[in-house]
C-alpha positions as CSV (number, residue, x, y, z in Angstrom):
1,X,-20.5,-38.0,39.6
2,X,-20.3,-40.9,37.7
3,X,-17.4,-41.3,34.8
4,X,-20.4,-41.3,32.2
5,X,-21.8,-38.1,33.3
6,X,-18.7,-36.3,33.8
7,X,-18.1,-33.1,31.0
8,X,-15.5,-33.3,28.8
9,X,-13.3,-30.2,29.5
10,X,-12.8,-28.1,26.6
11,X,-12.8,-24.5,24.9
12,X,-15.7,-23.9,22.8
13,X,-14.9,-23.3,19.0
14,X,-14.0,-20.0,18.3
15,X,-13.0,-19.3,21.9
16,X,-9.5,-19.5,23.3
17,X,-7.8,-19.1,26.7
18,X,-4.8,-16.7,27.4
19,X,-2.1,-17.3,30.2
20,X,0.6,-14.8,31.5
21,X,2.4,-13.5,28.3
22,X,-0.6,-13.6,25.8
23,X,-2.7,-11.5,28.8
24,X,1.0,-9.2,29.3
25,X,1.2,-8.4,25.6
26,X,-2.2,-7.4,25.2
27,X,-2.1,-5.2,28.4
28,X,1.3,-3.5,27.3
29,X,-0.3,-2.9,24.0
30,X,-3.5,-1.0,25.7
31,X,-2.0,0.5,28.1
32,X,0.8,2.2,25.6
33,X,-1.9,2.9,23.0
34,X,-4.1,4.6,26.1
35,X,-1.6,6.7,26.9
36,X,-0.9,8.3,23.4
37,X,-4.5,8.3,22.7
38,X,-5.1,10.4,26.0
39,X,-2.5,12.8,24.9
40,X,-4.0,13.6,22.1
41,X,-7.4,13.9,24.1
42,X,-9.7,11.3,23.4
43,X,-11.2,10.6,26.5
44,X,-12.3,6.4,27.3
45,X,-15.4,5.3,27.1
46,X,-16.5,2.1,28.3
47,X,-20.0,0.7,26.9
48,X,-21.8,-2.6,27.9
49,X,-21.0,-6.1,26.2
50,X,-24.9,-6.3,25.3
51,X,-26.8,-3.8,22.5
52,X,-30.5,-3.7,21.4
53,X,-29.9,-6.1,17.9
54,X,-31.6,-3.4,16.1
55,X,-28.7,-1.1,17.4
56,X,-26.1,-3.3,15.4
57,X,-26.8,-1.7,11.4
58,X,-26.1,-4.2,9.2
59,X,-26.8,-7.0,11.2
60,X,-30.8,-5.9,12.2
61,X,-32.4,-9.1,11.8
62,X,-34.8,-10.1,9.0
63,X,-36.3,-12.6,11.2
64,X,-38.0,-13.2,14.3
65,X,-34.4,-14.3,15.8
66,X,-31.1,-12.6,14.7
67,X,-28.9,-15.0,14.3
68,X,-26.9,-13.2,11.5
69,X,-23.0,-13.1,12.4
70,X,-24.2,-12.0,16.2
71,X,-24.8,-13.7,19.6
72,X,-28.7,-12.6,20.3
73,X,-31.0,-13.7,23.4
74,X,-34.4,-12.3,24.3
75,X,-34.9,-10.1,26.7
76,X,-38.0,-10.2,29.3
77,X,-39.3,-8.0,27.8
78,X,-39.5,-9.8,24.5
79,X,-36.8,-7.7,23.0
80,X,-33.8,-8.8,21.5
81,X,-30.5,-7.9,22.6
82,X,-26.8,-9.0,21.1
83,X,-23.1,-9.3,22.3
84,X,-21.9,-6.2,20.2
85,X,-20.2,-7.1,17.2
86,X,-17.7,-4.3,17.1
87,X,-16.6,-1.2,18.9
88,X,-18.7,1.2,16.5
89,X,-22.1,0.5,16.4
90,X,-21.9,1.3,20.7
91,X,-20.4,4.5,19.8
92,X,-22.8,5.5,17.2
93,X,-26.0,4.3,19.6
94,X,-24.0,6.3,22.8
95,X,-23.4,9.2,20.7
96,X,-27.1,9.4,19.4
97,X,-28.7,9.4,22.9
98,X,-26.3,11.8,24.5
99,X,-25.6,14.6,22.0
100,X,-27.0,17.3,23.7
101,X,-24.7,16.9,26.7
102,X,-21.6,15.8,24.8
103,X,-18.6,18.3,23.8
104,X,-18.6,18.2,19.8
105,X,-16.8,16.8,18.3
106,X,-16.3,13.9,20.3
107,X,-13.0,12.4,20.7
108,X,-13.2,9.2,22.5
109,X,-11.2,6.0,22.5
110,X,-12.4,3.2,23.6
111,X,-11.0,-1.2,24.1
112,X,-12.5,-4.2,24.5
113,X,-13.7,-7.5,23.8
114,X,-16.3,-8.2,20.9
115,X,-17.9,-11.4,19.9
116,X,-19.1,-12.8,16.3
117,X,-21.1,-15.4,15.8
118,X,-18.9,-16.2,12.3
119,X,-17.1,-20.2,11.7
120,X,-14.1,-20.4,13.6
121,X,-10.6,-20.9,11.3
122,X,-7.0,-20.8,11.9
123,X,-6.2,-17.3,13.1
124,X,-10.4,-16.5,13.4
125,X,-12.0,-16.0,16.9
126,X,-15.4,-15.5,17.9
127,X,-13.9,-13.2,20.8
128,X,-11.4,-11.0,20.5
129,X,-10.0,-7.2,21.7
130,X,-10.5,-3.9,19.3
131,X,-9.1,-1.1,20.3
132,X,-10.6,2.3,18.5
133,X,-10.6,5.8,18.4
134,X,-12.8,8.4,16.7
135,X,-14.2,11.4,16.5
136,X,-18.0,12.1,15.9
137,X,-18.8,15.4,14.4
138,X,-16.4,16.9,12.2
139,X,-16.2,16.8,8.6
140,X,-12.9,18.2,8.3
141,X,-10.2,16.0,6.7
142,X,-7.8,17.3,9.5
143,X,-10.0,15.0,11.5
144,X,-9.4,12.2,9.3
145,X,-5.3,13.3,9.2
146,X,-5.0,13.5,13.1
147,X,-6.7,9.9,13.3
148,X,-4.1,8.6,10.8
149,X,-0.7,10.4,12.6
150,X,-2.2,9.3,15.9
151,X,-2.6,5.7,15.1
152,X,0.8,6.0,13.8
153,X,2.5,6.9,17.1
154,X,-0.2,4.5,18.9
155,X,1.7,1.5,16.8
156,X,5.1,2.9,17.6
157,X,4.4,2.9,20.9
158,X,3.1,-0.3,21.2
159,X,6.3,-1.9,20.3
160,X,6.8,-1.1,16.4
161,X,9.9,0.6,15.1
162,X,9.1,3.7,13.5
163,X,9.0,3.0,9.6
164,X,7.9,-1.0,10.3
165,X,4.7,0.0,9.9
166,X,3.0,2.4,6.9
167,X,-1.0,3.6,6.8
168,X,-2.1,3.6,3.5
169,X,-4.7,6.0,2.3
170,X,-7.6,6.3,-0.2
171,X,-11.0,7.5,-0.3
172,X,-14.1,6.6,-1.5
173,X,-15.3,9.1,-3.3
174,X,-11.6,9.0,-6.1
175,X,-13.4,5.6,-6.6
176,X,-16.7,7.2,-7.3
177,X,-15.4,9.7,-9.8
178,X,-13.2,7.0,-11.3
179,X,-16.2,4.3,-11.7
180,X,-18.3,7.4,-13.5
181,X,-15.5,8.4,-15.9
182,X,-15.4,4.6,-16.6
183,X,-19.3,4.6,-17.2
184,X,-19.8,2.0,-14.6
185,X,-23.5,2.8,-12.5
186,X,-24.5,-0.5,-11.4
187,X,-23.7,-1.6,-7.9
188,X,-22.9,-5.1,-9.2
189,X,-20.7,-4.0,-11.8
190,X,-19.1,-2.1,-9.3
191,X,-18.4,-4.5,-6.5
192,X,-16.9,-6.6,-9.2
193,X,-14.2,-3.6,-10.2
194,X,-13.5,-3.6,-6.3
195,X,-13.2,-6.7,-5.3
196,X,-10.5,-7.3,-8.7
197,X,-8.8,-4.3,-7.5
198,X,-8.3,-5.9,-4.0
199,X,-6.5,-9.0,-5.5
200,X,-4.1,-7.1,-6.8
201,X,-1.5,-8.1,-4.3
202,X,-2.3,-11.9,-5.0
203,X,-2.5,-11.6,-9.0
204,X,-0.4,-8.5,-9.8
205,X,-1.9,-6.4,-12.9
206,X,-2.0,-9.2,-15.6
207,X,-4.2,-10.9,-13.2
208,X,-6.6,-7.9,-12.5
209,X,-6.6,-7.3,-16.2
210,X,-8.6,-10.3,-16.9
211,X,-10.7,-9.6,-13.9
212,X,-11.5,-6.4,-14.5
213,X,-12.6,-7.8,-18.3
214,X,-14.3,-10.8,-19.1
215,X,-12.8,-13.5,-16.1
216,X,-10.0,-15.2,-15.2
217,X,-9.6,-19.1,-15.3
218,X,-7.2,-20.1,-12.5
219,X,-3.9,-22.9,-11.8
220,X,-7.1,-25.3,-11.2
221,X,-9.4,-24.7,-14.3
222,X,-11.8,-22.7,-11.8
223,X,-13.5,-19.8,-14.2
224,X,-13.9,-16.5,-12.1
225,X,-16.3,-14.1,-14.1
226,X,-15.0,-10.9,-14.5
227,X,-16.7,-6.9,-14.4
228,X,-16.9,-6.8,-18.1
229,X,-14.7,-3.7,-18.5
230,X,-13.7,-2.9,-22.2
231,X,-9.5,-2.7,-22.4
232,X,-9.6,0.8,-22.2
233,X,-11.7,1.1,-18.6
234,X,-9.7,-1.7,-17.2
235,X,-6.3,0.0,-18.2
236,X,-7.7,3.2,-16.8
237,X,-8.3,1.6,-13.6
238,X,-5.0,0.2,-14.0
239,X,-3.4,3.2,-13.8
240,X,-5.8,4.5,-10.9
241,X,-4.4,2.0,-8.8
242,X,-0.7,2.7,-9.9
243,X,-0.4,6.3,-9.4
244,X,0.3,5.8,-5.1
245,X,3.8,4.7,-7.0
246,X,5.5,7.9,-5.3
247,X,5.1,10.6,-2.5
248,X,1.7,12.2,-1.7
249,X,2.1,15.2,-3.8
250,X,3.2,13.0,-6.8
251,X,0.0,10.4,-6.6
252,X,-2.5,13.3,-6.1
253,X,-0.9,14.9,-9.6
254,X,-0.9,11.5,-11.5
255,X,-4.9,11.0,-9.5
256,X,-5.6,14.1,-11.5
257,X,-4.9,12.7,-14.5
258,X,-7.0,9.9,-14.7
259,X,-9.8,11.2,-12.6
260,X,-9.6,14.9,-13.0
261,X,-13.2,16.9,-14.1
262,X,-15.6,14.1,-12.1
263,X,-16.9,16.7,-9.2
264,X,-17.0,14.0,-7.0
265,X,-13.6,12.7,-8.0
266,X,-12.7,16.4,-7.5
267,X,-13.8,16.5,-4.4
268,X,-11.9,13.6,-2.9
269,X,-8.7,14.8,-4.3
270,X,-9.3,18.0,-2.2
271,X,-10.0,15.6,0.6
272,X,-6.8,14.2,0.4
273,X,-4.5,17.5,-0.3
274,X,-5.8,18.5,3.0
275,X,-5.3,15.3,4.8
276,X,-1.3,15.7,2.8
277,X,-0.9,19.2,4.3
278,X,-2.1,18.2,7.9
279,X,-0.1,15.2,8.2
280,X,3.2,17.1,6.9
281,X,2.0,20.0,9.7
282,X,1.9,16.8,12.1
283,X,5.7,15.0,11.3
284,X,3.9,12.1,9.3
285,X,6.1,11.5,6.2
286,X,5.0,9.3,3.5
287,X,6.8,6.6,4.6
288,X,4.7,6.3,7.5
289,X,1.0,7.6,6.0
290,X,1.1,7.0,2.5
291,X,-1.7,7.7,-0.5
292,X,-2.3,4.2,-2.4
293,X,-5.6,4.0,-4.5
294,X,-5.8,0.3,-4.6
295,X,-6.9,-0.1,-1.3
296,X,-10.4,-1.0,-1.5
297,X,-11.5,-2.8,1.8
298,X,-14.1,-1.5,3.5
299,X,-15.4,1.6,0.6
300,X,-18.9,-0.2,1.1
301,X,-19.0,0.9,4.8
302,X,-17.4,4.5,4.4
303,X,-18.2,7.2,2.8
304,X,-14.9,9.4,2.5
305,X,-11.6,8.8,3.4
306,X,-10.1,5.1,4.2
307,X,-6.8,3.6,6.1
308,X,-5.8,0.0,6.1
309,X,-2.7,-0.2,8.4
310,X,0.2,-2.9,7.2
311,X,3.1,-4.2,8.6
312,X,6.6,-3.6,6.4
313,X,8.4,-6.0,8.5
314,X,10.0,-9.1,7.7
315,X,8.2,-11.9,9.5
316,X,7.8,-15.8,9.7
317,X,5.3,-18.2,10.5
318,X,5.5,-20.9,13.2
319,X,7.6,-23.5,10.8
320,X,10.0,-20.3,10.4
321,X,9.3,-19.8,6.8
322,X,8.9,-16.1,5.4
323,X,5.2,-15.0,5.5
324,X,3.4,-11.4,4.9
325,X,1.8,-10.4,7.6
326,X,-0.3,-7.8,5.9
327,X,-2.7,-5.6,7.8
328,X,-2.8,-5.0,10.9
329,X,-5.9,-2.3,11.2
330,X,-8.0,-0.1,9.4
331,X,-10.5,2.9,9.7
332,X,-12.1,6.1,8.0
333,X,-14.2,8.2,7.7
334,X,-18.3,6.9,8.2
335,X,-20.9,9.7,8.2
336,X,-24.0,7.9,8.1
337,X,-23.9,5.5,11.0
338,X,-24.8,7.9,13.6
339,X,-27.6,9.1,11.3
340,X,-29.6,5.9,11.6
341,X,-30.7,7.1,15.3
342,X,-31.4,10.4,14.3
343,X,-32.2,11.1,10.7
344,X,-29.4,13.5,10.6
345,X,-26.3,12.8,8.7
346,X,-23.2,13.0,11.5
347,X,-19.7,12.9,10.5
348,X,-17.5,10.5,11.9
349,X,-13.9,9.0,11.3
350,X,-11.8,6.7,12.9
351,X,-9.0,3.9,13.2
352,X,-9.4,0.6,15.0
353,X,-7.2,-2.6,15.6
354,X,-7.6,-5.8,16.9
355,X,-5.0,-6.3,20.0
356,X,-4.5,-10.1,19.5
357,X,-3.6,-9.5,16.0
358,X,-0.9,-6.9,16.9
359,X,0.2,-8.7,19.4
360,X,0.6,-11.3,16.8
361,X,2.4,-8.8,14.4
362,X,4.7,-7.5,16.8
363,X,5.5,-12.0,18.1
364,X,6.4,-12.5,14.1
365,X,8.3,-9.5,13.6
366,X,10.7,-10.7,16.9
367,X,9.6,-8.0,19.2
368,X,7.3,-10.2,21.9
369,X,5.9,-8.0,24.2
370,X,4.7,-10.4,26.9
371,X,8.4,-12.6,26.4
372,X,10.1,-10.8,29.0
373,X,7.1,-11.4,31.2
374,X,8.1,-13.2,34.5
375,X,7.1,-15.0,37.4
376,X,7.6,-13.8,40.7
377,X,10.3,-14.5,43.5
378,X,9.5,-17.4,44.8
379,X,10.6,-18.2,48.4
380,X,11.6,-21.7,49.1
381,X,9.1,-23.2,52.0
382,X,11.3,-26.2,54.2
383,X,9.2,-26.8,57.2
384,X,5.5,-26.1,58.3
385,X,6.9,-24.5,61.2
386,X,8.8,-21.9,59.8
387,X,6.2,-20.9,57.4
388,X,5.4,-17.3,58.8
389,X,9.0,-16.9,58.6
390,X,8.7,-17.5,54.8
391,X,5.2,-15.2,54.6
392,X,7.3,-12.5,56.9
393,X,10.0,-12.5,53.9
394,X,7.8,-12.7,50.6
395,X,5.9,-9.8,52.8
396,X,9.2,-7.7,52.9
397,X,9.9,-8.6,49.4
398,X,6.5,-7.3,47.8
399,X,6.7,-4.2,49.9
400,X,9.8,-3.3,48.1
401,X,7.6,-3.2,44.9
402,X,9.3,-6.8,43.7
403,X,6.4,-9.9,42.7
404,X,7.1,-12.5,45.0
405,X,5.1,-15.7,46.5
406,X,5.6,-18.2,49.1
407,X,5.7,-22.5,47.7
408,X,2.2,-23.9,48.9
409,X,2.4,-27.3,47.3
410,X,3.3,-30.2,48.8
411,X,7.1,-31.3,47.3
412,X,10.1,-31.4,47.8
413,X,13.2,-29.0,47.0
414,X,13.7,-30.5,43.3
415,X,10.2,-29.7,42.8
416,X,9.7,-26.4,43.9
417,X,12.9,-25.3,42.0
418,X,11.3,-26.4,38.6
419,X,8.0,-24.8,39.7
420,X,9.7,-21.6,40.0
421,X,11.6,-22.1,37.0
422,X,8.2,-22.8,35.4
423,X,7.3,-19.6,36.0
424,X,10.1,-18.2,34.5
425,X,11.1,-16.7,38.5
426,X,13.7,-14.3,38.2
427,X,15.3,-15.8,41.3
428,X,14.4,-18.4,44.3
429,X,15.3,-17.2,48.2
430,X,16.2,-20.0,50.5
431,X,16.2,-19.5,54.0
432,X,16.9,-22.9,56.0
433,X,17.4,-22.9,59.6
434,X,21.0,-22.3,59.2
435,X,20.5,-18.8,57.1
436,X,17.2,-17.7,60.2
437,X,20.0,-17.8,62.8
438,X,22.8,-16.1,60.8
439,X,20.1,-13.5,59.3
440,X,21.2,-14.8,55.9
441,X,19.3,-15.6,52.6
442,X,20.4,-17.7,49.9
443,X,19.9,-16.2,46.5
444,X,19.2,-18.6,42.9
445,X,19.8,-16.5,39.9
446,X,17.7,-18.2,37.4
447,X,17.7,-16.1,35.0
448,X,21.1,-16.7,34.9
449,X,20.9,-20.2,34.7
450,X,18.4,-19.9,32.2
451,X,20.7,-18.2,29.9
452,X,23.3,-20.6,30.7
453,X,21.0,-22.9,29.7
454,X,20.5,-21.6,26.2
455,X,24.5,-21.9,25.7
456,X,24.9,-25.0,26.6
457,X,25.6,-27.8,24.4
458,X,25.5,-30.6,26.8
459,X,25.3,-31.8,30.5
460,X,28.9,-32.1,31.2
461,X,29.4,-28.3,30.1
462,X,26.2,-27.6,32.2
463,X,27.9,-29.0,35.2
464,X,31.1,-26.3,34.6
465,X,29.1,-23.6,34.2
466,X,25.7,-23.5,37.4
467,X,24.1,-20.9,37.5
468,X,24.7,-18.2,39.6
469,X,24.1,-18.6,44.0
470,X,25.1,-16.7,46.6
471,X,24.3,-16.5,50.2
472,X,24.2,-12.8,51.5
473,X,22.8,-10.5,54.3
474,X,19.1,-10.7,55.1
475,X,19.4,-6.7,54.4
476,X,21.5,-6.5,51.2
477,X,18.3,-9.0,49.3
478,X,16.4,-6.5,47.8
479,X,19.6,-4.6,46.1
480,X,20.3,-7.8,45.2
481,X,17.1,-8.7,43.6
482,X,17.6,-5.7,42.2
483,X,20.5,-6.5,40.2
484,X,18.9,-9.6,39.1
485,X,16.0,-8.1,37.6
486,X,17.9,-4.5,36.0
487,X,20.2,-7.3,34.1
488,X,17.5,-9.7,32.7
């Protein structure tokens, strides 16, 4: 192939590649958050990468090609299918054609990738791993409690240190009763008394005041209209979105308060008592599941009850400056999703979390996952002639239950120490002529010499301190592998 016609190698935007400790931390993550999920008994399901695009709710097409946040291609048969978006719409599509032979409720969990056809940014993919759970077909809010305390444990067990984390709660229908006691009935108005609430993190209350009222000019002269709240509706959702100020009991009392005698607001604060009273049943604390009405994200999409997921730790960004992580996943409860297939309203709640982005989470709060991931014992190769020797060794290595390879490249000693070094080898076996006829093995601790390596200020104090070697029996290696990989 000529030089003109040859492709330029690269990633397409939006898409990344992973080596060894991205793909280890996502694969400790799932198979920890597997594990508690299947205690609890959610069984997995696995659906396909491809759903009809009519199958995807919000993103049916209006046109004779979707091409609306999705990846869509025509079928043979003229009909249009799309990489699935999320992990939901599958389960809501699954769960419609099989109800008859499914237990109910259904507890499944359920991990994999998902694809949006959105503009790539720092941090945004247009492939990445969600991992969910649900349960399809119970309205009870001790459905909506056991998916909070069980995404609580999943987190801890991914790596999280119990109280690093807090799920914050609302629900939908507080926001209802609040919006009617407010006399706010237009969905516009509305969305603008959300989306002021939900910059309340960036702008404090001073900033949402002006939000919630006529607008707010910003640092740069920029004018954002506001929802045209009088000062006595802004204050009182104010004080709606103060009142998670305290334990669970204490926000549901001062809820009450501002909210109390809207039947719909009423019904969300019973929603809620019983969520408090299974969680407390369940070991979940408020400093782990917390009530906080000003989270807002996502009350479009759900109908009842609502997590967002955040991350308490102190973190930093790649320059090593202080950042907030923020969240780190979400859920609720979404009862008309299922009823798009069937006419028939079907309760549903959830939790779901993207894997990259808690593997991210737990990288800037110091607790890599995939860090400690290593190489494997790498087995120095001398001579062509003695190389079933080396494959006899690696052989007996690997049987022990201990990685290990043979070198197949073409260098020299120098060279195949820094390869295994490369792969961050836990040790390198040398076995010359000299070591086959004395049944000896020479073993290189590098991860000793790695963390030598770290202390050391310059080469002259490398030279005092190498790394460990030693040269042993052929039959005390794997004990002595052993040792090497118990202490790193």
């Amino acid at each position: 192939m000529s030089e003109q016609n040859r492709p330029e190698a690269r990633a397409p935007r939006g898409f990344v590649d992973r080596r060894g400790r991205d793909v280890a931390a996502e694969r400790a993550i799932l198979s920890a958050v597997s594990k508690v999920y299947e205690s609890w008994g959610f069984e997995p399901l696995e659906t396909g990468a491809f759903e009809y695009a009519d199958a995807l709710g919000k993103f049916l097409p209006d046109a004779d090609r979707p091409n609306a946040g999705v990846f869509a291609l025509q079928d043979d048969d003229d009909q249009w299918m799309a990489l699935r978006y999320d992990l939901t719409a599958p389960l809501a599509r699954f769960a419609a054609q099989t109800w008859e032979t499914l237990p109910k409720p259904f507890r499944r969990y359920a991990y994999g990738p998902v694809w949006r056809n959105e503009k790539p940014g720092p941090g945004r993919f247009r492939e990445f791993v969600q991992c969910d759970a649900d349960t399809v077909g119970s309205a009870r809010p001790e459905a909506d409690a056991e998916i909070v305390a069980m995404a609580v444990e999943a987190l801890e067990a991914a790596g999280l240190p119990a109280g690093s984390a807090v799920i914050r709660i609302n629900n939908r229908k507080l926001l209802n009763g609040l919006m009617s006691a407010i006399g706010v009935d237009s969905d516009a108005q509305k969305l603008a008394v959300l989306r002021a609430v939900d910059k309340l993190d960036r702008l404090g209350p001073d900033g949402v005041r002006l939000l919630l009222g006529e607008g707010r000019k910003d640092e740069s002269g920029d004018f954002t209209r506001g929802a045209g709240l009088d000062a006595s509706g802004a204050e009182r959702v104010l004080a709606f979105t103060a009142a998670g100020a305290g334990g669970r009991g204490d926000t549901l009392a001062k809820l009450a308060e501002v909210i109390g005698g809207s039947a719909e607001g009423d019904e969300g604060l019973a929603e809620l008592a019983a969520i408090d009273a299974a969680l407390s049943g369940l070991g979940v604390g408020p400093d782990r599941a917390a009530f906080d009405p000003s989270v807002v994200r996502g009350l479009e999409y759900y109908t009842g009850a609502v997590f967002e997921a955040e991350l308490l730790l102190s973190t930093t960004d790649e320059k090593g400056q202080p950042m907030r992580f923020g969240s780190i996943g979400g859920g609720g409860r979404y009862d008309d999703l299922v009823a798009r297939f069937t006419g028939e309203r079907t309760p549903a709640t959830g939790f779901s979390f993207g894997v990259s982005r808690l593997a991210a989470a737990l990288r800037a709060a110091g607790r890599e996952l995939g860090a400690a991931t290593r190489g494997p014992v790498v087995v120095i190769a001398f001579s062509q002639e003695r190389m079933a020797d080396y494959f006899a060794l690696a052989r007996e290595i690997r049987a022990a239950g201990v990685p290990a390879e043979v070198y197949l490249g073409g260098s020299g000693m120098k060279a195949q120490m820094k390869y295994a070094d490369r792969r961050l080898s836990p040790a390198a076996i040398i076995v010359g002529d000299d070591e086959l006829a004395a049944g000896t093995v020479t073993v290189k601790d590098l991860d000793l010499g790695r963390a030598l390596a770290s202390k050391v200020a310059d080469n002259a104090a490398w030279r005092t301190e190498r790394p460990g070697q030693q040269t042993i029996p052929r039959a005390e290696l794997i004990p002595a592998l052993r040792r090497i990989l118990d202490a790193g």
